[in-house]
Structure formats: C-alpha cells, structure tokens
C-alpha positions as CSV (number, residue, x, y, z in Angstrom):
1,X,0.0,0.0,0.0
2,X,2.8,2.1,0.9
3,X,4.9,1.7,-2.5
4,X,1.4,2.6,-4.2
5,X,0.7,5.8,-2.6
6,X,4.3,6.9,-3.3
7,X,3.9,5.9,-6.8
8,X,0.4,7.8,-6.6
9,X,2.3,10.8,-5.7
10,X,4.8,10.4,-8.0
11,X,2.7,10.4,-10.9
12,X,0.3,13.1,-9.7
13,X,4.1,15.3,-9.8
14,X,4.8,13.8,-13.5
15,X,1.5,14.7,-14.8
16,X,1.0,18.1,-13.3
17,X,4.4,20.4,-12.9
18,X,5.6,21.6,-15.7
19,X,8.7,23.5,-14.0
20,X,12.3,23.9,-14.7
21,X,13.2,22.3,-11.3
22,X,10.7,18.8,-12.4
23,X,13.4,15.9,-12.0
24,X,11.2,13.4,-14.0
25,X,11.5,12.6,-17.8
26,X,8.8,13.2,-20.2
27,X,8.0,12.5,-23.5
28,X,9.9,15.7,-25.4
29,X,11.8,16.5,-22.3
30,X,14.4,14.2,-21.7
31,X,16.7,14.5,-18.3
32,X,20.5,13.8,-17.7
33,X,22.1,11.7,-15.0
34,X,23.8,13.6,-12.1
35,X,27.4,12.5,-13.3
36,X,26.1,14.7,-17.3
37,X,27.1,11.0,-18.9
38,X,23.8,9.5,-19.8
39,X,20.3,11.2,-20.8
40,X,16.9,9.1,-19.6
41,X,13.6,9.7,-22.3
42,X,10.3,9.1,-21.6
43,X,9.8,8.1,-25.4
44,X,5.8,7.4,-24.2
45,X,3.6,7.2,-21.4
46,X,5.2,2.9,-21.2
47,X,8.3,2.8,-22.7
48,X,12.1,4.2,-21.5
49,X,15.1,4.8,-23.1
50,X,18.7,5.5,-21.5
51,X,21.4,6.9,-23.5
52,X,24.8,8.2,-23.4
53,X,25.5,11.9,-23.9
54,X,26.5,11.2,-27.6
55,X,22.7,9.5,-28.1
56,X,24.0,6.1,-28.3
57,X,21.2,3.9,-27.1
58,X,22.5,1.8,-23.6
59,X,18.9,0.7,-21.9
60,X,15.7,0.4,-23.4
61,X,12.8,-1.4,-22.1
62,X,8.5,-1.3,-22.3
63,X,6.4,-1.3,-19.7
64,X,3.0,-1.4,-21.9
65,X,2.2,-4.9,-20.3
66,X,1.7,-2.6,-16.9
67,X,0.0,0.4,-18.3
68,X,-2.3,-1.3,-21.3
69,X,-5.0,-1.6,-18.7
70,X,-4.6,1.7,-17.3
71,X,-4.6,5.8,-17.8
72,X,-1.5,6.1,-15.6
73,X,2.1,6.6,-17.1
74,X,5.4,5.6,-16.1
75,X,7.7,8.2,-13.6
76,X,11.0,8.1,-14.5
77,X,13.8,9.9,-12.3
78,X,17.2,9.7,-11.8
79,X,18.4,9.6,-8.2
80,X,20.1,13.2,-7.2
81,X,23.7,12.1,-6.5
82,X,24.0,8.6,-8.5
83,X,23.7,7.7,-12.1
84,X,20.8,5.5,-11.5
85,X,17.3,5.8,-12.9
86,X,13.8,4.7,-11.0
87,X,10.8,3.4,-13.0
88,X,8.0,3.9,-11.0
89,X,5.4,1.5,-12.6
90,X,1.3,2.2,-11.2
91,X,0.0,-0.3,-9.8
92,X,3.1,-3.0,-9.8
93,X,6.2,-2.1,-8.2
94,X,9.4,0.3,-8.9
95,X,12.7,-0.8,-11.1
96,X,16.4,0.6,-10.7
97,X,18.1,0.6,-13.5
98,X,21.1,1.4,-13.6
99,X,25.0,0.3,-15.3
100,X,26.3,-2.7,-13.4
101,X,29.8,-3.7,-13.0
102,X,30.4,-5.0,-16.4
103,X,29.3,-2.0,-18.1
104,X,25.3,-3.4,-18.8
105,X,22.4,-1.5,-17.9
106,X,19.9,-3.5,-16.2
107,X,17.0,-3.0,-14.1
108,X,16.1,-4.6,-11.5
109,X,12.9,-4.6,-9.0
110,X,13.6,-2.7,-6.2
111,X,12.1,-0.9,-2.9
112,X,11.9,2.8,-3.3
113,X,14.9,5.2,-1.3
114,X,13.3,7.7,0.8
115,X,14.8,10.4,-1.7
116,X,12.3,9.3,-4.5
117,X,9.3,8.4,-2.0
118,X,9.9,12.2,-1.0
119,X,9.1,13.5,-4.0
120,X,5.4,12.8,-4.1
C-alpha cells in the first residue's frame, strides 16, 4: 500500500508540474544523469530509453504490459547524486536501472529510497 501511494504521488508530480526544477522525464523533455554522462527519455507514457551523452542507445525497455490496462504513465527519475534511474510503474512495483559492474544496464525490481518516495 505504501509503495502505491508513493507511486500515486509520484505520478500526480509527473502529470501536473511543468517547472524547470521537475526531475522526471517526459516524453519531449528528456533528463540527464547527475554525473552529465547518460540522458533518460520518456519516449511514451510505457516505454524508456537510457542513453549516453552522444545519443547512443545503452537501456531500453516497455512497460506497456503494466500500463495497457490503465490511464497512468510511467515516472522516471534519476536519483540526485548517482547515475541510476527509478521506474515507478502504477499499480506493480518500482525498477532501478542502472550500469552494473560489467558495463550493462539493467533494471532490477527494487524498494523505493526515501529520496524518491519524498518526491510525491
């Protein structure tokens, strides 16, 4: 119940602020990592896309199979200090994605940090 409220929150934030200081990426408005090195797009209300500064594709992955069903859209966020990325998915659960040791980006299912539950 908890996770869905934050998610709740989230989205409420990634539907209705339009400011400069909005952390999540949109379709149209793209964000970069903290470190500048990678760029995370929203390309539609279920599908994300991580690239590298020079636009070379290094994560993709849908998430129609959790929207299809459902008005909601996606939040993606990139944690303040860290190149890693949150997926915050209605209904179902939150991913990290994020570059693992080899290189890869993956994501993974994961609980929420308080800095991301914070922003709802």
């Amino acid at each position: 119940m908890r996770l869905f409220a934050a998610c709740t929150a989230l989205l409420l934030v990634l539907t209705g602020c339009g400011s400069d200081e909005d952390r999540f990426a949109r379709p149209g408005a793209p964000k970069a990592s903290p470190s500048g090195k990678f760029v995370a797009h929203a390309e539609s209300a279920s599908e994300v896309r991580v690239t590298d500064r020079n636009g070379g594709e290094v994560f993709r992955k849908s998430y129609e199979y959790a929207t299809s069903s459902r008005a909601d859209a996606i939040g993606v966020v990139w944690l303040s200090e860290k190149d890693q990325l949150w997926v915050l998915v209605p209904g179902d659960t939150s991913e990290r994605v994020e570059a693992g040791p080899d290189g890869v980006w993956t994501a993974v299912t994961a609980e929420l940090p308080g800095e991301i539950t914070r922003l709802g």
